[in-house]
C-alpha positions in Angstrom: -2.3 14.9 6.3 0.4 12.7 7.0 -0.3 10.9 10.5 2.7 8.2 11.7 2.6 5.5 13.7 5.7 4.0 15.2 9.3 5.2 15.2 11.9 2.5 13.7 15.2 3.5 11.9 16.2 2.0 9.2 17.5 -0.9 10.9 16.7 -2.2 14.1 18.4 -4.6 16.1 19.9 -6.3 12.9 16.2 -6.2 11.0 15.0 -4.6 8.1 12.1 -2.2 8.0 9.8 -1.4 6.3 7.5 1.4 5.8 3.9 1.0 4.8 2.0 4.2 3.5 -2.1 4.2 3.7 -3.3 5.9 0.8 -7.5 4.7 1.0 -8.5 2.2 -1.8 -10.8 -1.4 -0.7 -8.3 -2.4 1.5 -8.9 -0.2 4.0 -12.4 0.6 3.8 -14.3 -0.3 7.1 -18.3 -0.6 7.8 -19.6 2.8 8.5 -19.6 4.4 12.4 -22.5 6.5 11.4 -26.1 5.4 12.2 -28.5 4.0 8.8 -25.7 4.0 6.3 -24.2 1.0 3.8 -21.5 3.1 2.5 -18.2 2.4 3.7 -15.8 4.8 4.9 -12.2 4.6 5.9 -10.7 3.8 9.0 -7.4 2.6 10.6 -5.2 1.4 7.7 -5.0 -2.4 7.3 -1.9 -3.0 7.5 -1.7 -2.5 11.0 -4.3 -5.0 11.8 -2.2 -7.4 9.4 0.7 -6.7 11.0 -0.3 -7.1 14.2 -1.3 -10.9 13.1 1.6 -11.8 11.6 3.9 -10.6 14.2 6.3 -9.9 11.7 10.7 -10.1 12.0 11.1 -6.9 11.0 10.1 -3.6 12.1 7.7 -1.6 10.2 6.5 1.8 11.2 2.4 2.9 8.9 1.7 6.3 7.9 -1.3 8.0 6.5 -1.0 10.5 3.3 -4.6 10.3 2.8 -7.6 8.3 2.6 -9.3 8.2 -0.8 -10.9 6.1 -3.7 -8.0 5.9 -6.3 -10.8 7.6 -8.4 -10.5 10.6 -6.7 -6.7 11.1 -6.1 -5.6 14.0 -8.1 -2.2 15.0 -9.1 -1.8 16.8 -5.7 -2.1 13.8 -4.0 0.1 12.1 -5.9 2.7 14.7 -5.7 1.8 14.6 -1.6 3.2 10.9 -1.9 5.5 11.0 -3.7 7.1 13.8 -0.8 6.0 11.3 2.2 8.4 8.2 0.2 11.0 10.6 -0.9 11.0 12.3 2.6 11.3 8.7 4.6 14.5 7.6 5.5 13.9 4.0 5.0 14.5 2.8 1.0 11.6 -0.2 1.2 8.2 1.1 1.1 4.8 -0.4 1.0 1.7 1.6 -0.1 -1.5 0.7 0.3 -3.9 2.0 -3.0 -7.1 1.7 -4.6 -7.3 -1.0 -7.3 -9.2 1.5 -9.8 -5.7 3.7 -10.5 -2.7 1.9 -9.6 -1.7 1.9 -12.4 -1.4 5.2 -13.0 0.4 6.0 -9.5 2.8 3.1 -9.8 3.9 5.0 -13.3 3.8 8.3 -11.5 6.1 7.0 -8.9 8.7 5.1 -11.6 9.3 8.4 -12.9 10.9 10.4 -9.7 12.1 7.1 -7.6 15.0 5.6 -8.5 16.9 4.8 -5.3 13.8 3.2 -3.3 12.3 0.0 -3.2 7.7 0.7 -3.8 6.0 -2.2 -3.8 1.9 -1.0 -4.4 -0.9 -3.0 -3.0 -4.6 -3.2 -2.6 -7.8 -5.7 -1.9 -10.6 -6.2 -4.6 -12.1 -6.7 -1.0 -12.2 -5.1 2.5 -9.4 -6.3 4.5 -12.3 -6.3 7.1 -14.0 -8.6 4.8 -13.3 -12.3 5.9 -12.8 -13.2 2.3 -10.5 -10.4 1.7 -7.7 -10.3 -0.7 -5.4 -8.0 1.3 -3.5 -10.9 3.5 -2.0 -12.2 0.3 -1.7 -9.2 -1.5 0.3 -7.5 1.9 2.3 -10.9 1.7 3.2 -10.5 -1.6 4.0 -6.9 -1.0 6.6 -7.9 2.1 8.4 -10.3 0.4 9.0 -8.1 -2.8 10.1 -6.2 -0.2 12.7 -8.7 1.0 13.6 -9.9 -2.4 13.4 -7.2 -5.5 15.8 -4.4 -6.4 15.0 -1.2 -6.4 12.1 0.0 -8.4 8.7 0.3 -8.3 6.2 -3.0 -8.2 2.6 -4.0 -8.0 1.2 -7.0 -6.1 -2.1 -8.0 -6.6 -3.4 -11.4 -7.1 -0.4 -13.2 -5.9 1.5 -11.8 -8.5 4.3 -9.1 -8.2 5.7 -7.2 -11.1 7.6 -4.2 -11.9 4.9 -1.3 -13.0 5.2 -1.4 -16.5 5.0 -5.1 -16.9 1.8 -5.5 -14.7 -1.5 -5.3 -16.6 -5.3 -5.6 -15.5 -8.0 -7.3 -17.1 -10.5 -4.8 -17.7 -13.4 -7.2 -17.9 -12.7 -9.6 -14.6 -10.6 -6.5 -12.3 -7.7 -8.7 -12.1 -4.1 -8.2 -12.3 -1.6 -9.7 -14.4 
């Protein structure tokens, strides 16, 4: 299930872009549509809504692989986005992800992209929440972006690394 949204080359007008995948995780979970329920579900991917705030000087275009908690994303899915990066034509890619495996995708990724820029992403929070995570985290994400060498990175926490360097603190959930 890969939905896209926008249509940018690689460059447009002079700018950069970038392309930001939705893979499910916190950051895009969104208050439930259904009647009597406190579950959250997924729903547009943040990013957009970010975007759309910042009003950003570059173009971007967001697709969806899937929408899942990192706890649940299989091999398959993996696989399934690794294709959607590979397939892209732009080489600066932002993926949104569930804080639980990141880890384990960002390693995934380092070992079949080499010629790319990934920068991976989540929220401890709901970007939906007002005291979410995901503004700075995203931020973090577009500058690596703007700044690092190929490769795959993390940011979380206002902190970006390259995959193996970035650790989590199993006891507080935050990155480092």
């Amino acid at each position: 299930m890969t939905t896209v949204r926008g249509a940018a080359t690689k460059w447009q007008h002079g700018r950069m872009r970038i392309t930001f995948i939705q893979t499910g995780g916190t950051i895009d979970k969104d208050y439930p549509r259904s009647s009597g329920g406190y579950a959250f579900e997924f729903g547009e991917p943040a990013t957009e809504r970010l975007l759309t705030r910042l009003n950003p000087s570059f173009t971007f275009d967001v697709r969806t692989v899937f929408q899942k908690d990192s706890t649940e994303i299989t091999a398959d899915d993996r696989q399934q986005l690794l294709d959607c990066i590979r397939s892209d034509d732009n080489d600066k890619v932002v993926v949104t992800h569930g804080t639980d495996t990141m880890l384990e995708t960002a390693a995934f990724l380092a070992e079949h992209i080499t010629n790319k820029l990934v920068v991976i992403t989540g929220a401890m929070r709901p970007e939906r929440f007002s005291d979410s995570d995901a503004p700075i985290n995203v931020g973090c994400a577009i500058a690596a972006a703007n700044l690092a060498a190929n490769g795959v990175y993390i940011a979380m926490h206002g902190i970006v690394k390259r995959h193996g360097e970035m650790q989590r603190d199993s006891q507080t959930g935050k990155y480092h």
